[in-house]
C-alpha positions as CSV (number, residue, x, y, z in Angstrom):
1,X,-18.0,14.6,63.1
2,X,-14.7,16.0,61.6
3,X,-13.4,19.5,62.9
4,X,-14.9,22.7,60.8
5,X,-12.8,24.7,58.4
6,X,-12.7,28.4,57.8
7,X,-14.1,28.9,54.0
8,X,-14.0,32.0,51.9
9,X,-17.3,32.4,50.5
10,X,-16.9,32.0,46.6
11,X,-17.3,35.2,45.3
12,X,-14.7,36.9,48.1
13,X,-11.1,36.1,46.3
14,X,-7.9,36.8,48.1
15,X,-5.3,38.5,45.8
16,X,-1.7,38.3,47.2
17,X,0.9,41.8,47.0
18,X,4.0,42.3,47.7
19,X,3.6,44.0,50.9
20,X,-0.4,43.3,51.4
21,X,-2.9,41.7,50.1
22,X,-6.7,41.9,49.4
23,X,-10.0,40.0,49.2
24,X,-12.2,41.2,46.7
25,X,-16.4,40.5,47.0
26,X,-17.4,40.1,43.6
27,X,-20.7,39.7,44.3
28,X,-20.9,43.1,46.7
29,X,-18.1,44.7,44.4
30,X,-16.1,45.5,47.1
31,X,-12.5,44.7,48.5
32,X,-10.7,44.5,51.5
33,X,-6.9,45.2,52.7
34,X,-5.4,42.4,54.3
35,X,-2.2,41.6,55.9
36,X,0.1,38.9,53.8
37,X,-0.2,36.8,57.0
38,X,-3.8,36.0,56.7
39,X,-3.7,35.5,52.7
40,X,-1.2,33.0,53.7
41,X,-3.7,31.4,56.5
42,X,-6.3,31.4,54.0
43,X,-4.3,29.8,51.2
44,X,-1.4,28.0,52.2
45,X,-3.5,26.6,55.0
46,X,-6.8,26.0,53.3
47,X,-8.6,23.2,54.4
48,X,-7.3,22.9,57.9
49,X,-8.8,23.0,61.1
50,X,-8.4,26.0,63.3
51,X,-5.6,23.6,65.2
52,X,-3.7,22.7,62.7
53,X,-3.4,26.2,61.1
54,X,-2.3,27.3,64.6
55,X,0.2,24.2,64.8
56,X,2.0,25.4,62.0
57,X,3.4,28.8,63.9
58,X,4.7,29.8,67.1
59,X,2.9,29.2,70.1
60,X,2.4,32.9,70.8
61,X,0.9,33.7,67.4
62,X,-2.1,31.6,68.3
63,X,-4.3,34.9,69.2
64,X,-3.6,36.3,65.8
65,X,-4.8,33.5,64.3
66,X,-7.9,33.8,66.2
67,X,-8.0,37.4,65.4
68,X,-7.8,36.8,61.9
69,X,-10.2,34.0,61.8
70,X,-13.0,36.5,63.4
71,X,-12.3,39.3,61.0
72,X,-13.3,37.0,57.7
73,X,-16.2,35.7,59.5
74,X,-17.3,38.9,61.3
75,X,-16.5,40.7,57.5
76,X,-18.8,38.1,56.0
77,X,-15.9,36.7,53.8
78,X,-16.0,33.3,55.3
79,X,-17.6,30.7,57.4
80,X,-17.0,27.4,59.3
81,X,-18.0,24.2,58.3
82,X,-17.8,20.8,58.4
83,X,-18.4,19.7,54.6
84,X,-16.1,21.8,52.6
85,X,-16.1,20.2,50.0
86,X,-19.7,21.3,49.1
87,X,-18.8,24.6,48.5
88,X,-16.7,24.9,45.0
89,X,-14.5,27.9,44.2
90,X,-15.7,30.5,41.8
91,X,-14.7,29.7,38.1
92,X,-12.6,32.5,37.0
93,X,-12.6,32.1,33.6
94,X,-13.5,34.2,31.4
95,X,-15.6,34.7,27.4
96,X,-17.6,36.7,25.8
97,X,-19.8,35.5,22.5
98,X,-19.1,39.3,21.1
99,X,-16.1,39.9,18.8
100,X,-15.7,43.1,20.0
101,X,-17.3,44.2,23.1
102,X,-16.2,48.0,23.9
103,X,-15.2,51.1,21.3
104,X,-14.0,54.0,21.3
105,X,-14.7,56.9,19.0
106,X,-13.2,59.8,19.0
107,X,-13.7,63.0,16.8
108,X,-11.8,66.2,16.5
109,X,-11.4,69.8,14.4
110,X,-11.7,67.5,11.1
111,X,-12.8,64.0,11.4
112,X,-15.7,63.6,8.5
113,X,-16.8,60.2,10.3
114,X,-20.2,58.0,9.2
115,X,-21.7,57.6,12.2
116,X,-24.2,55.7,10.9
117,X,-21.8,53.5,9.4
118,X,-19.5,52.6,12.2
119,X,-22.6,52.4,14.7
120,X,-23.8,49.5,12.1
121,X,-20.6,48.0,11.8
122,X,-20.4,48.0,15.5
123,X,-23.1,46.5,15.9
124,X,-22.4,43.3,13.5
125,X,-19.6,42.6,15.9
126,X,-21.6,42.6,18.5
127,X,-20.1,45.9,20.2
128,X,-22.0,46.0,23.8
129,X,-20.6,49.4,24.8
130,X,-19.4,52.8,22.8
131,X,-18.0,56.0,24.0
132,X,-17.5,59.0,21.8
133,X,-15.3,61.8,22.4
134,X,-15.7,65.2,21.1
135,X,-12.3,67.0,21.1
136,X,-13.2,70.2,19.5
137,X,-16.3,72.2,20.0
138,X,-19.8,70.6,19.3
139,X,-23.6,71.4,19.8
140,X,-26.1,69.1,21.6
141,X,-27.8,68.6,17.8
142,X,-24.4,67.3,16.1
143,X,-23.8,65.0,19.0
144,X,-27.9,64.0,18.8
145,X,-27.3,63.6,15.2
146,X,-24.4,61.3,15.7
147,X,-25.8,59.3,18.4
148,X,-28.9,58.5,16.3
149,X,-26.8,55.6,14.6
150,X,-27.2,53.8,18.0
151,X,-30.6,54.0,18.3
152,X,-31.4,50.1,17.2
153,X,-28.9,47.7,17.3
154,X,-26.9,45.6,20.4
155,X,-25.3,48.4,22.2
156,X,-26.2,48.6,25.3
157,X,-24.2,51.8,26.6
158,X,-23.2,55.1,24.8
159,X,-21.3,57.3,26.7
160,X,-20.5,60.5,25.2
161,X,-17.8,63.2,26.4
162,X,-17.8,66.6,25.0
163,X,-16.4,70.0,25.6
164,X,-18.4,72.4,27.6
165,X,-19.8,75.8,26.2
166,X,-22.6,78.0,26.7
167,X,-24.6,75.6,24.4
168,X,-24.3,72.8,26.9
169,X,-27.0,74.0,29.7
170,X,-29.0,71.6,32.2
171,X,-31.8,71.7,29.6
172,X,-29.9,70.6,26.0
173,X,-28.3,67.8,28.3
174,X,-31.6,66.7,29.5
175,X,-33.1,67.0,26.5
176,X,-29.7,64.8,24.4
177,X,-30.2,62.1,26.9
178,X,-34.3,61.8,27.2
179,X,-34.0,61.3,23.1
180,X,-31.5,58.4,23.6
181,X,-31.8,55.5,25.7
182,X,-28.6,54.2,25.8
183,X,-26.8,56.9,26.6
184,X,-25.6,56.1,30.0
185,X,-23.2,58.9,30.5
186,X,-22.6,62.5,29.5
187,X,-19.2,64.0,30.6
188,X,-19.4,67.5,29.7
189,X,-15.4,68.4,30.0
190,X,-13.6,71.7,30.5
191,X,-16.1,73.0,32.8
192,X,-16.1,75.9,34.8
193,X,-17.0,74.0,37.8
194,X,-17.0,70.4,38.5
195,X,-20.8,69.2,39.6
196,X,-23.6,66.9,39.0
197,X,-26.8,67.9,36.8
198,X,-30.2,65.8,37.3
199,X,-31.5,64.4,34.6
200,X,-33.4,61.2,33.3
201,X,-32.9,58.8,35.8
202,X,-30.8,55.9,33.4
203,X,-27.9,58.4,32.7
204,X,-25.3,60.3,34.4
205,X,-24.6,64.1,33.4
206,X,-21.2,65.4,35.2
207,X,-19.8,68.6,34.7
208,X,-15.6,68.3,34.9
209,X,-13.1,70.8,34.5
210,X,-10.9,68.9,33.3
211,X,-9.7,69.5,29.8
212,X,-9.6,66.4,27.2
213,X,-8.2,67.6,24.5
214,X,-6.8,64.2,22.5
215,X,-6.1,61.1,22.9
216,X,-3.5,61.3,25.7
217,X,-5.8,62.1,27.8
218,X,-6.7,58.3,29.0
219,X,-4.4,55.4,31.2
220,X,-4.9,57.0,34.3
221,X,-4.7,54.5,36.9
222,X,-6.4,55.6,40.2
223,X,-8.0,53.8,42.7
224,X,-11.2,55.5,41.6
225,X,-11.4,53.2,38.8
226,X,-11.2,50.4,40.3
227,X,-14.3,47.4,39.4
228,X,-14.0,44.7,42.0
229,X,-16.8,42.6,39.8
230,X,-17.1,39.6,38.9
231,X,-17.1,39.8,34.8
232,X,-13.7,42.4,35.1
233,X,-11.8,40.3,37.9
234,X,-12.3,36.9,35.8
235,X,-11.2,38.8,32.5
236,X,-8.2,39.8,34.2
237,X,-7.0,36.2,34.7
238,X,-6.3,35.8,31.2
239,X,-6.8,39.0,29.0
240,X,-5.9,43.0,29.2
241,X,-8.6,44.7,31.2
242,X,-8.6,47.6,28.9
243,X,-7.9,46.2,25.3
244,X,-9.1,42.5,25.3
245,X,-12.0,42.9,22.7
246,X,-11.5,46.9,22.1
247,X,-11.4,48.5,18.8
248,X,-11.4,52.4,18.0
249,X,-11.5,54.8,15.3
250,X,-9.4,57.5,16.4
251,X,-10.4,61.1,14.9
252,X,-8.5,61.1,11.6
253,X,-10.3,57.6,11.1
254,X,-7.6,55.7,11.9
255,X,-8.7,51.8,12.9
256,X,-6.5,50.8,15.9
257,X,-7.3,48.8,19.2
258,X,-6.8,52.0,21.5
259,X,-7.0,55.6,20.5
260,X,-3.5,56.0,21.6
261,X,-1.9,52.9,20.1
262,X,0.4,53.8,17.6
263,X,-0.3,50.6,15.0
264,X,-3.7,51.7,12.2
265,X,-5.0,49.0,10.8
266,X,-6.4,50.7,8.4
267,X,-8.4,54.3,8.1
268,X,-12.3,53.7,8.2
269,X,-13.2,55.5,5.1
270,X,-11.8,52.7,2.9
271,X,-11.4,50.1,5.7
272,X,-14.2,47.9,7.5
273,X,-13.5,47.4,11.1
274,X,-14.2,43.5,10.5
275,X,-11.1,43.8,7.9
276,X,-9.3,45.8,10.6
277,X,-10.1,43.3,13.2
278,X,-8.8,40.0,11.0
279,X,-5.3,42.2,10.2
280,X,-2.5,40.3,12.0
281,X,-1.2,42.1,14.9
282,X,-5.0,43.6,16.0
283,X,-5.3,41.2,18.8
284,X,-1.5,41.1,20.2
285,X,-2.4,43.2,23.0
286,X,-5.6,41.4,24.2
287,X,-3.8,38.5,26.2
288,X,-0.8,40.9,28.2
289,X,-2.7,40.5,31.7
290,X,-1.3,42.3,34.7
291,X,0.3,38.9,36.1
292,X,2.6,39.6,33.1
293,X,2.9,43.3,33.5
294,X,6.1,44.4,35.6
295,X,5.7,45.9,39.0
296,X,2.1,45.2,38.5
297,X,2.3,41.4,38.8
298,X,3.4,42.2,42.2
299,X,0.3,44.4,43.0
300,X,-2.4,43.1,45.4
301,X,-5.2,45.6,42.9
302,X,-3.8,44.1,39.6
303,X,-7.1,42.3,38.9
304,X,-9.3,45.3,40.0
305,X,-7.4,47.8,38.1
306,X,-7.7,48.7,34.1
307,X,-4.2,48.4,32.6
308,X,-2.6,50.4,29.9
309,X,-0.5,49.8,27.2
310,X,-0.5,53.1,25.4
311,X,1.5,54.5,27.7
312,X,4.3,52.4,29.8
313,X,7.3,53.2,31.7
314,X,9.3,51.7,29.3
315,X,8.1,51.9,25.5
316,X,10.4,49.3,24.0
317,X,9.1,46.8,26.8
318,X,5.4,45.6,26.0
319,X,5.7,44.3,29.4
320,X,6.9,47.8,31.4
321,X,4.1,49.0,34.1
322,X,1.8,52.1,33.0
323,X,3.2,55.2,32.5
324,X,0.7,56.9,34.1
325,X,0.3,54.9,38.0
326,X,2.3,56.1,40.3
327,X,1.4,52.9,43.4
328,X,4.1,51.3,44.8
329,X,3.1,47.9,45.8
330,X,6.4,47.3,47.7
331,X,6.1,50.1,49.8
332,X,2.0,50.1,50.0
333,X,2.2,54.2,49.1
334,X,0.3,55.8,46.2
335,X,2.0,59.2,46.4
336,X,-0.4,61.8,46.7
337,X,-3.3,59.4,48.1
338,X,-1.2,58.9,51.3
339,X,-0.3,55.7,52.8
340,X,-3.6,53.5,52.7
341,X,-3.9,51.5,55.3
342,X,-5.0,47.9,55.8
343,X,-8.4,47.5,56.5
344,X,-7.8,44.6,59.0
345,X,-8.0,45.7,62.5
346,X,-5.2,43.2,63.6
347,X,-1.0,42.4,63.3
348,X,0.0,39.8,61.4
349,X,2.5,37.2,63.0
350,X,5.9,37.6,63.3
351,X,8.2,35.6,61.2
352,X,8.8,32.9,63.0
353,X,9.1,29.2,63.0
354,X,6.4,28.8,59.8
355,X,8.4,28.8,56.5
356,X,5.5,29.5,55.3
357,X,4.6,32.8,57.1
358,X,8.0,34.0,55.9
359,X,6.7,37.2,54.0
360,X,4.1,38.4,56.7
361,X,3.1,41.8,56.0
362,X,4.4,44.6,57.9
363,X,1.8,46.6,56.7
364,X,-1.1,45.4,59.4
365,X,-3.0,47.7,60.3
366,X,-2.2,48.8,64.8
């Protein structure tokens, strides 16, 4: 019988940075810090024995290797065995039978919008997910009013932010979310604390002090928001993971992919959003994916992350890195997070006599 192999499970997927790397469990939703040096072991040197992996560096790197080799098994990110070949990567690509599958809404001091409307229209593209955002004061019955236009239809999310005020109790948020089913969320912004109400069991109510008051308020990147799942990691391989199949109606009723793009496509009241979708130009933005994106390409989260292209470091380059993420993939340091270390408990090799070891990361964890 031939020698076994080290395998990566399918779902676990190493992603390669420019000073570390990851593996990200799709299935568990989960990732992992890794040195460069063992991305390079399990990709450069897939499909060999424990032997010849070890053949191709130094002699006294041999107990790294071994080290690394117990941390994906031991991890449950890999396993030995014989027959390789009867265990297929994961296909990573990506589709979706909607037209449009998320939206944004957002509504402000004077936005006249037809809810019922736009939840219809919604709906005939086959829009899975909504969020409305109130900007200005509201009561819990204008927001149950508005919501009542997703009561049928496909969606199968609403997530609703508004701005808190003595209206917006335990009880009227209770009582917003028992009447509708798919509301999945409730931010209540501009708080005067930050907490967690109970309520139906399907749907989060959080309190936040933050204040959202526009549009700007969104392309945040933070490790918080980070989905290491399946459907957003194989969307990232070839789409944006925030505008790819995105349309909003920002709150003058202006039709536009993001709230905070500066292209309309037309204003609701005289435009459908099927019209607004067909415009040349609507879909530019749904194919810049973070391998393209500068700085970012070199970024070992880029396919857990959520770009933006709102706001950039550059706004004549449609390729600059968001505005609004301050990680620096070639120092591993997300300023005011700290220095996060790798999760693997070992050094990676030295550079040695392995070509292709030559960017080992220095960022191992001791």
């Amino acid at each position: 019988m031939s020698a076994p192999v080290l395998r990566l499970y399918a779902q676990c997927v190493p992603v390669r940075g420019a000073r570390r790397s990851t593996i990200c469990d799709l299935q568990r939703g989960t990732y992992r810090l890794i040195p460069n040096g063992l991305f390079d072991v399990l990709t450069l040197h897939r499909g060999k024995t424990a032997d010849e992996v070890k053949a191709a560096y130094a002699p006294d790197e041999a107990d790294t290797i071994d080290a690394y080799f117990r941390f994906v098994v031991e991890n449950e990110m890999g396993f030995w065995t014989e027959t390789p070949e009867r265990f297929p990567d994961l296909a990573l690509s990506w589709d979706a039978a909607e037209r449009i599958t998320n939206a944004v809404i957002d509504v402000g001091r004077s936005s006249a919008h037809d809810f019922a409307s736009l939840f219809r229209q919604l709906d005939g593209l086959g829009c899975r997910h909504v969020q409305v955002r109130w900007f200005a004061p509201v009561s819990p019955g204008e927001v149950d009013a508005a919501l009542a236009g997703a009561s049928r239809g496909r969606q199968r999310s609403v997530e609703a932010l508004v701005p808190w005020s003595a209206e917006w109790t335990d009880d009227a948020c209770i009582a917003l979310c028992g009447g509708h089913p798919r509301l999945m969320t409730l931010f209540v912004h501009s708080a005067p604390q930050a907490r967690v109400a109970d309520g139906p069991v399907h749907v989060r109510i959080r309190f936040r002090t933050e204040r959202v008051t526009g549009q700007d308020h969104c392309g945040q990147v933070h490790p918080m928001y980070f989905t290491p799942a399946i459907g957003h990691f194989t969307e990232s391989q070839g789409h944006n993971t925030c505008l790819n199949r995105k349309m909003s109606v920002d709150e003058h009723g202006e039709i536009r992919n993001c709230p905070s793009m500066p292209r309309s496509f037309g204003n609701a009241r005289g435009t459908t959003l099927e019209a607004a979708l067909m415009e040349p130009g609507f879909t530019d933005a749904w194919k810049v994916t973070k391998d393209q994106v500068e700085v970012c390409r070199d970024c070992e989260f880029r396919h857990v992350c959520t770009d933006c292209r709102a706001f950039t470091r550059d706004a004549a380059n449609p390729l600059s890195k968001p505005a609004r993420c301050a990680y620096d993939p070639y120092t591993a340091t997300w300023p005011g997070l700290g220095d996060a270390p790798a999760s693997v408990g070992v050094h990676a090799p030295a550079d040695a006599s392995a070509s292709a070891h030559a960017s080992a990361s220095a960022a191992a964890a001791a």
